[in-house]
C-alpha positions as CSV (number, residue, x, y, z in Angstrom):
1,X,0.0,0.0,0.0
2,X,2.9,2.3,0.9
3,X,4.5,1.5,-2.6
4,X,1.2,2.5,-4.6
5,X,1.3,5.6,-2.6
6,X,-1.3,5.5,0.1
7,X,-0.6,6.9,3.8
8,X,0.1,4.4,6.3
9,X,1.3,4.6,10.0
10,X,4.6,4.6,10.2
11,X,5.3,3.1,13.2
12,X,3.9,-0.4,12.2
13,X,5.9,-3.6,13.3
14,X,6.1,-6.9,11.9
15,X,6.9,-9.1,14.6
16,X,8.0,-13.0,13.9
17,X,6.9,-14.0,17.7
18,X,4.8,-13.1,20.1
19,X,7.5,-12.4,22.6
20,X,8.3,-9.6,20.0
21,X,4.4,-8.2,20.0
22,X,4.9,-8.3,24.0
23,X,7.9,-6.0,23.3
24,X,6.3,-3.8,20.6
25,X,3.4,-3.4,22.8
26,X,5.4,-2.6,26.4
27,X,7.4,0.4,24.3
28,X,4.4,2.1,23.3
29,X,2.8,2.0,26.7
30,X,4.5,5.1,27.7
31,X,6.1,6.2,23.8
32,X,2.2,6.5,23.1
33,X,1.9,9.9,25.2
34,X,4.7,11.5,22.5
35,X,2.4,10.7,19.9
36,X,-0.2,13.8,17.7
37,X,-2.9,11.6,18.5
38,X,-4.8,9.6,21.1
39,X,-4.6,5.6,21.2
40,X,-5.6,3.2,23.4
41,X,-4.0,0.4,22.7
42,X,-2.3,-2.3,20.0
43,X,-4.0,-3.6,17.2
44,X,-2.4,-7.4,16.7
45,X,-3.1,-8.9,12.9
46,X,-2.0,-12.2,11.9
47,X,-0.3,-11.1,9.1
48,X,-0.6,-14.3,6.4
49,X,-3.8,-13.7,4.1
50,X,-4.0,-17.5,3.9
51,X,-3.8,-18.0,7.9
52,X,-6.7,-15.5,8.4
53,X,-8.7,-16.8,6.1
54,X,-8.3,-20.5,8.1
55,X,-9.0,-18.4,11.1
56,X,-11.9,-16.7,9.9
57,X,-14.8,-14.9,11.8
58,X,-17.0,-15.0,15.1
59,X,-20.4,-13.9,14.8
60,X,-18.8,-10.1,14.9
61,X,-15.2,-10.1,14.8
62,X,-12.0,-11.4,12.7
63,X,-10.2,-14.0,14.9
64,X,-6.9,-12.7,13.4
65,X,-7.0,-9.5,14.9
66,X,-7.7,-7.9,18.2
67,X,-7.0,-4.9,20.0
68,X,-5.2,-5.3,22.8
69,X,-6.1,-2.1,25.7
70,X,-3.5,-0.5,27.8
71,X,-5.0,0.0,31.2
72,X,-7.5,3.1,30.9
73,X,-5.7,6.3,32.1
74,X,-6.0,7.5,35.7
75,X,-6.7,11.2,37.3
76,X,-6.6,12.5,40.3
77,X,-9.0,15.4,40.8
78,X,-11.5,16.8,43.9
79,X,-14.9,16.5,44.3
80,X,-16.3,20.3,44.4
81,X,-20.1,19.2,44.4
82,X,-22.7,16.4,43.7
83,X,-25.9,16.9,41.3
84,X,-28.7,15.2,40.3
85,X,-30.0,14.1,37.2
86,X,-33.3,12.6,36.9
87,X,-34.1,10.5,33.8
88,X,-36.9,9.3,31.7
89,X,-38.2,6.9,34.1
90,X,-37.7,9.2,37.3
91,X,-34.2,7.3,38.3
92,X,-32.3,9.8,40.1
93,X,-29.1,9.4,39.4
94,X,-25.9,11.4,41.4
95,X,-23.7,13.1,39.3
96,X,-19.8,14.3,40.6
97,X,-18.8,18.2,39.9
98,X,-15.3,17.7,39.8
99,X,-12.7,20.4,39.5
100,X,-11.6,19.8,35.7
101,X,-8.5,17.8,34.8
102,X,-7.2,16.4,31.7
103,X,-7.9,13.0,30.8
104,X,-7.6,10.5,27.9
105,X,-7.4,13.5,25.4
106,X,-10.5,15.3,27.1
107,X,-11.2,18.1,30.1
108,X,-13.5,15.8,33.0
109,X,-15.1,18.0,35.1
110,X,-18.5,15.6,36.0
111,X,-18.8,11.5,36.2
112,X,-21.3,9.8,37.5
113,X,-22.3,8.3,40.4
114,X,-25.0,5.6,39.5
115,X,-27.0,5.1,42.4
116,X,-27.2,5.2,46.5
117,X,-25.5,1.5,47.0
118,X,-22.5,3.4,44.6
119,X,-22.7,6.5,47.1
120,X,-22.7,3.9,50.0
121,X,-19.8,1.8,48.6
122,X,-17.4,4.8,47.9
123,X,-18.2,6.9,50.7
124,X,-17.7,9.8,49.3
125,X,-17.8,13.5,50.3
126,X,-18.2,16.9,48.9
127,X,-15.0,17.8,49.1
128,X,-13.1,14.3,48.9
129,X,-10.3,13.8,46.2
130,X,-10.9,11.3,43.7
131,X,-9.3,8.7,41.6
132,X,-11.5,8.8,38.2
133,X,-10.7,7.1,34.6
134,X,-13.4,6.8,31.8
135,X,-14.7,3.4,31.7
136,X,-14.1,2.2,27.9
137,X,-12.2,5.0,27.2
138,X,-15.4,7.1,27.1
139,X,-17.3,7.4,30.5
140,X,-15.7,8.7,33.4
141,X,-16.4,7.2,36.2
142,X,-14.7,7.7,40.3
143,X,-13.0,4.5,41.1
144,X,-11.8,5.3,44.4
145,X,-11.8,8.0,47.3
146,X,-8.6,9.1,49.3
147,X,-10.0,9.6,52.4
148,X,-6.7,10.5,53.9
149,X,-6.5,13.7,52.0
150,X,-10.1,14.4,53.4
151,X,-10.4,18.1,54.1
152,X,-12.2,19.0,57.3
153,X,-14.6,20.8,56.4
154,X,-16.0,17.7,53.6
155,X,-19.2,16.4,53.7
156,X,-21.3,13.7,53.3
157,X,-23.3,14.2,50.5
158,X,-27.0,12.2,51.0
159,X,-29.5,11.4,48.5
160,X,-32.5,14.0,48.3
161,X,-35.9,13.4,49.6
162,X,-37.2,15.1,47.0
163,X,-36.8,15.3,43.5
164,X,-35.2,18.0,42.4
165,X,-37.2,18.8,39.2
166,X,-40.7,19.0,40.7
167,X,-40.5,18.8,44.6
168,X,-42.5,15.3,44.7
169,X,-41.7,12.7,47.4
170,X,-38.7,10.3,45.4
171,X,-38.9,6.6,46.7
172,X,-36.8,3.7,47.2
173,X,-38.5,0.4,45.7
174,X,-37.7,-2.6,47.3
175,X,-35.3,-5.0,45.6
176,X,-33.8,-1.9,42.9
177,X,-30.6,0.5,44.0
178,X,-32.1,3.2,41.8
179,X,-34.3,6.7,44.0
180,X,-37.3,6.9,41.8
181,X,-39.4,9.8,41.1
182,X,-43.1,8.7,40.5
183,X,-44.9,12.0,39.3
184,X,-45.8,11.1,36.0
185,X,-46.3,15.3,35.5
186,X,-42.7,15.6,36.8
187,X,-40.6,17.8,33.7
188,X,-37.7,15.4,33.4
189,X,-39.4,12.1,32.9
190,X,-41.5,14.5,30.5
191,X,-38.5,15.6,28.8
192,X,-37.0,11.9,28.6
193,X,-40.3,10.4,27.5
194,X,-40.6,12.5,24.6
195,X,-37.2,12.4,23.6
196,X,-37.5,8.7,23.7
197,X,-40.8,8.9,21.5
198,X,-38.9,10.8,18.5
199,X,-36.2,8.4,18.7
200,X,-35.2,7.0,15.3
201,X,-36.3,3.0,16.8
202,X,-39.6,4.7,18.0
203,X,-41.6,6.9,16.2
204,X,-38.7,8.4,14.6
205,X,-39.7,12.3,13.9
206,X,-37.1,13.6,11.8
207,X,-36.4,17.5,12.9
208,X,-36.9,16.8,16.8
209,X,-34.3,16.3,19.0
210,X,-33.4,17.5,22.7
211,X,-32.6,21.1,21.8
212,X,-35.7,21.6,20.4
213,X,-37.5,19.6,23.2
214,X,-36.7,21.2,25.8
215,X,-37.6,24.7,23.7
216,X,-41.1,23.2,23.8
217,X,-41.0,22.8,27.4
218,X,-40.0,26.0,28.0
219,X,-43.0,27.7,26.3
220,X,-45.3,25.2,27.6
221,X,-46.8,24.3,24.1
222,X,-46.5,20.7,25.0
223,X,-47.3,18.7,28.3
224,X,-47.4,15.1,27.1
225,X,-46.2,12.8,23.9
226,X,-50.0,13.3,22.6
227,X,-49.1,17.3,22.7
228,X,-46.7,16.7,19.8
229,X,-49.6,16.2,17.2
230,X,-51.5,19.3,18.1
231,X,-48.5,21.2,17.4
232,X,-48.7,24.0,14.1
233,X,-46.1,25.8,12.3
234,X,-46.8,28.7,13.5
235,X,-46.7,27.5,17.4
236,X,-42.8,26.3,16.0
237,X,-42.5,29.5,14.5
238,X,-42.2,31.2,17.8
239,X,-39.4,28.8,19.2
240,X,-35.7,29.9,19.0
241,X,-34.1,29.0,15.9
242,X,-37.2,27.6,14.2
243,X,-38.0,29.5,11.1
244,X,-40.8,28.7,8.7
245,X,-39.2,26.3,6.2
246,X,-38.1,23.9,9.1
247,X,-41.5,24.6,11.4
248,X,-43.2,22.8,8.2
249,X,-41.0,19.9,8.2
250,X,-41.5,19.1,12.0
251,X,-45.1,19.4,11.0
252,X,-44.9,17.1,8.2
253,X,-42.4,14.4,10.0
254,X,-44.8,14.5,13.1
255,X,-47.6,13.7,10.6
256,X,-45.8,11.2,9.1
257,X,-45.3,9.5,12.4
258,X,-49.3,8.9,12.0
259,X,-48.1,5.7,9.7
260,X,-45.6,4.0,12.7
261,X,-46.7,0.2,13.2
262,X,-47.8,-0.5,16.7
263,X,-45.1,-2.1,18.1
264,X,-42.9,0.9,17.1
265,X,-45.7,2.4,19.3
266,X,-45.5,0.4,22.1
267,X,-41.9,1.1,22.4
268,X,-42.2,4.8,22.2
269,X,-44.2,4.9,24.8
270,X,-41.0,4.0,26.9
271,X,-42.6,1.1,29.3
272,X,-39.5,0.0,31.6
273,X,-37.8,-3.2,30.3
274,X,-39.3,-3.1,27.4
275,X,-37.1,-2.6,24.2
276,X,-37.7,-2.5,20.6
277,X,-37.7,-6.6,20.1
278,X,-40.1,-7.0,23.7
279,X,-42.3,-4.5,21.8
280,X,-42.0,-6.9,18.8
281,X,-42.8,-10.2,20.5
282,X,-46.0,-8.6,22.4
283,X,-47.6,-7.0,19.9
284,X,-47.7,-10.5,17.8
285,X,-49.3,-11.8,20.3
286,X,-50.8,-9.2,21.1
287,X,-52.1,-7.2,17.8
288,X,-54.3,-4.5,19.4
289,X,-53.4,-2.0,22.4
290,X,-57.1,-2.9,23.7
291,X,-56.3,-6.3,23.7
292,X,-52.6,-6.0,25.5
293,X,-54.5,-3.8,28.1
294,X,-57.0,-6.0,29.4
295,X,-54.3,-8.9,29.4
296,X,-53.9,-10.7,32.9
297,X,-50.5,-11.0,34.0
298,X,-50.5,-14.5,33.6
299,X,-50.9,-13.9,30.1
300,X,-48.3,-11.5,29.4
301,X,-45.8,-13.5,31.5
302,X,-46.5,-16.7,29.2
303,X,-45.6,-14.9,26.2
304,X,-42.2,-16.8,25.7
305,X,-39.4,-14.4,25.5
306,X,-41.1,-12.0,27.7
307,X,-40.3,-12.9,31.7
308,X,-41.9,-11.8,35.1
309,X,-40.6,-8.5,35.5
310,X,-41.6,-7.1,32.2
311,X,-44.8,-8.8,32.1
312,X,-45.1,-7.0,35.8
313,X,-43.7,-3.9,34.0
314,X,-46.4,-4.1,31.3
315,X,-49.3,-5.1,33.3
316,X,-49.2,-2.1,35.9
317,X,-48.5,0.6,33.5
318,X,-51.8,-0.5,31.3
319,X,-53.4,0.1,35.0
320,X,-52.7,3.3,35.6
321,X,-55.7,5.8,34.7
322,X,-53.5,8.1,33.6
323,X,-51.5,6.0,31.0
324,X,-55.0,4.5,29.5
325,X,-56.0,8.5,29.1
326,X,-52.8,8.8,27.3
327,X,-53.5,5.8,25.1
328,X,-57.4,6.9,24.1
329,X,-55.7,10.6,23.0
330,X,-53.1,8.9,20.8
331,X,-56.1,6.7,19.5
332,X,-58.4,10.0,18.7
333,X,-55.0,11.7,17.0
334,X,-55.0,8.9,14.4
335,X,-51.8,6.6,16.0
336,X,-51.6,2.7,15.0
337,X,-53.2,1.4,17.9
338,X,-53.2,-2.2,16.1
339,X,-51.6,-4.8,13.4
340,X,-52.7,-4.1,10.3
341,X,-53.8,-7.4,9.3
342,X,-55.0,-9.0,12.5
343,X,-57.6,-11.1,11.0
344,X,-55.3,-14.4,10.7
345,X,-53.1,-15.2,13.6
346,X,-49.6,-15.6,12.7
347,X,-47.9,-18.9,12.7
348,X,-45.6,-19.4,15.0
349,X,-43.5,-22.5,14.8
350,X,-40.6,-21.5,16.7
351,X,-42.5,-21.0,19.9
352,X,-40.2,-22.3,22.4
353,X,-37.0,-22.6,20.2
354,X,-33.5,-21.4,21.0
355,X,-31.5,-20.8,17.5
356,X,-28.5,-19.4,16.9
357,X,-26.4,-18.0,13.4
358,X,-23.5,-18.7,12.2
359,X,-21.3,-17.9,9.3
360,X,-23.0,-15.6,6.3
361,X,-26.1,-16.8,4.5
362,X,-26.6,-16.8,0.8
363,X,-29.3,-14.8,0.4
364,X,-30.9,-13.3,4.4
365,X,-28.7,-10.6,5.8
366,X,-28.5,-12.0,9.5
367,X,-31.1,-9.6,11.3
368,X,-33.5,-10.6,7.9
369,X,-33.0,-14.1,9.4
370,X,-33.3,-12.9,13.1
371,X,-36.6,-11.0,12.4
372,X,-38.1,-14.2,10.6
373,X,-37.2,-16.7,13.5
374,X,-38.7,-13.7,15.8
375,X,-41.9,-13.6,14.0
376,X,-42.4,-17.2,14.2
377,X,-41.9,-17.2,18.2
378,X,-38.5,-18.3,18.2
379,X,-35.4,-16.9,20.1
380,X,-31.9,-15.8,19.0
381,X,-29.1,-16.1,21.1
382,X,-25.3,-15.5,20.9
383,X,-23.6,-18.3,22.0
384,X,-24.0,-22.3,21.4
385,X,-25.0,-23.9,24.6
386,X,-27.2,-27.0,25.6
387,X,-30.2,-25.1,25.7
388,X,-29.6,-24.1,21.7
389,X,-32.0,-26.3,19.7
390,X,-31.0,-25.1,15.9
391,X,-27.9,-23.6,14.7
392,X,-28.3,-22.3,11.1
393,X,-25.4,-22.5,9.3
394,X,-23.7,-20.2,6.4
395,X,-20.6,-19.5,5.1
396,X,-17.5,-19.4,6.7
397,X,-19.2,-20.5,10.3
398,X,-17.3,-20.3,13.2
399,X,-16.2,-22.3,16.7
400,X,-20.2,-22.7,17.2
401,X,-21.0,-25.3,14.4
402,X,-17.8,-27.3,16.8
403,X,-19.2,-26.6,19.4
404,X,-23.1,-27.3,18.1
405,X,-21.5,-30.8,16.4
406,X,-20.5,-31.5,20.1
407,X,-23.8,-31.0,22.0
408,X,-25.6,-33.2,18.8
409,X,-27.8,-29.6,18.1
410,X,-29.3,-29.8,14.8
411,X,-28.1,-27.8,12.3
412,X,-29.7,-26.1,9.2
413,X,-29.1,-24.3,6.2
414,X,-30.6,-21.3,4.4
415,X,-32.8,-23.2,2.6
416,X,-34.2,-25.8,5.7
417,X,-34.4,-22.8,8.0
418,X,-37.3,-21.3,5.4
419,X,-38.3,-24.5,4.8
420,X,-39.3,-25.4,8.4
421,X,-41.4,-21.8,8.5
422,X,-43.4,-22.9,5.9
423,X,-47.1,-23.6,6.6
């Protein structure tokens, strides 16, 4: 590549032996800092063409390569004070003011604090100084406290009694480390439910983001996720940085929104534990929000692939007056509400399966193949294990098809894979 007269690093190695990588990988450990760029580690290649292609793939990654981390970069830096965020589902959630230091290419001056058992386990005080280093390289987090350079005059901080966005009573719920806010009016968990309602796996609204949330909030022209459709281009028009052409576009994208399936529905409206594929799997069984309301939780719960605590989840949001007045607005502004085709119940041979993918396929892109065992009631998993009923096998398939050959699990192609979902 160099010869044809592309850029390349110049500080690559080819090392015959490991012993020599070890080497090549202790010098840049420090040499690294002298560097015009960040890095956070060594990226080992087998170097033969015809080795990595005996070698081949995992489900995600080259097993000729990997990146091998230097230990994440440590700080030392004080704790000045301790906020609190509170997110979409009311979790409050302690946040560190630190005085700012340099770390891992970046200025930290806050990292996060989790919960009350993270509080209790640190013991940490306003005031304390602080070991931090950002967990993947990207979130800083507070390892450790030096409580012999504890200043006098620190305190402990505690967690508030109330929340600190709209003066409601915050609880602790048995069995969960998070402080909860439960005022469904409360502006945060506002904020964070529509945010999560815009998002591109939700409703995805093109034009409406944070920023322009939290505009919205500020001039009171919305108070719930139903608000949104009410909204007109001239209301826009009076927000900050919202001029005609793009007050028409949020108008339009909002209407488009109209067209969403339900289970894209079901997940915007931000129900805990329940993700975009959960949202998936109950609406099949489930095809109409009337039906998933008046569900027992017995019902819910035997849904495979959906387990106690979000069938709990599920079951007491669908009972809470509020949340059904919420559900009959979205139904008058013209949301999907149902399948479209719920007349025939959908086949589901799969209920009760375990399968898992291997290698490339000939003609289904991997999710393709994911979303047609999900349909039929079947589960995807990762890894091969004795639980795994079916591995369908592609191209190049990795350590799994050993492994599945080992355990006796039944393997299929393409071809018997679409076979078997045949009526």
């Amino acid at each position: 590549m160099q010869n044809l007269g592309f850029r390349v690093n110049p500080h690559r190695r080819l090392c015959p032996s490991l012993k020599e990588v070890q080497a090549y990988y202790d010098h840049w450990s420090t040499e690294r800092f002298n560097l015009p760029y960040m890095t956070d580690g060594v990226v080992v290649k087998v170097n033969s063409l015809f080795h990595q292609a005996q070698l081949g793939f995992t489900q995600k990654f080259p097993r000729w390569a990997i990146a091998w981390k230097y230990p994440a970069e440590e700080a030392v830096t004080q704790v000045q004070a301790i906020s609190v965020n509170v997110g979409r589902t009311g979790a409050l959630t302690p946040v560190a003011e630190l005085a700012p230091v340099h770390l891992a290419g970046t200025t930290v001056a806050r990292a996060t604090l989790h919960n009350r058992d993270r509080l209790t386990a640190l013991n940490i005080h306003i005031g304390d100084t602080v070991v931090i280093r950002k967990a993947g390289e990207i979130i800083p987090e507070i390892l450790r406290v030096l409580p012999e350079l504890r200043p006098e005059h620190a305190f402990k901080f505690q967690m508030p009694a109330y929340c600190p966005e709209c003066s409601q009573p915050v609880v602790q719920i048995s069995g969960e480390a998070a402080t909860r806010c439960v005022n469904a009016s409360c502006p945060a968990i506002l904020r964070g439910a529509l945010v999560h309602w815009v998002s591109r796996d939700a409703l995805d609204i093109d034009g409406v983001g944070e920023k322009l949330i939290r505009r919205m909030l500020q001039r009171h022209l919305v108070h719930s996720i139903a608000d949104l459709y009410n909204l007109s281009g001239e209301q826009l028009q009076t927000l900050e940085r919202t001029g005609e052409k793009s007050s028409r576009k949020i108008v339009a994208a909002i209407g488009q929104s109209l067209a969403q399936p339900w289970s894209r529905v079901l997940y915007g409206l931000g129900i805990r534990h329940v993700g975009s594929v959960n949202a998936q799997i109950l609406t099949q069984q489930f095809p109409a929000a009337d039906q998933l309301a008046q569900a027992a939780l017995a019902e819910i719960a035997a849904v495979h692939g959906i387990g106690p605590e979000i069938a709990q989840a599920v079951y007491q949001w669908f009972r809470i007056p509020a949340n059904q007045a919420l559900i009959e607005r979205l139904r008058t502004k013209g949301l999907q509400l149902s399948c479209s085709t719920p007349t025939t119940p959908i086949a589901q041979p799969f209920v009760g399966k375990t399968f898992v993918i291997t290698g490339t396929l000939p003609g289904l892109k991997r999710e393709e193949a994911k979303d047609l065992i999900h349909k039929a009631g079947g589960k995807v998993t990762g890894s091969v294990s004795q639980n795994t009923d079916y591995l369908v096998v592609g191209e190049s398939p990795g350590s799994k098809l050993e492994k599945a050959e080992e355990l006796s699990i039944q393997c299929l192609s393409e071809a018997e894979l679409l076979s078997l979902l045949q009526p």
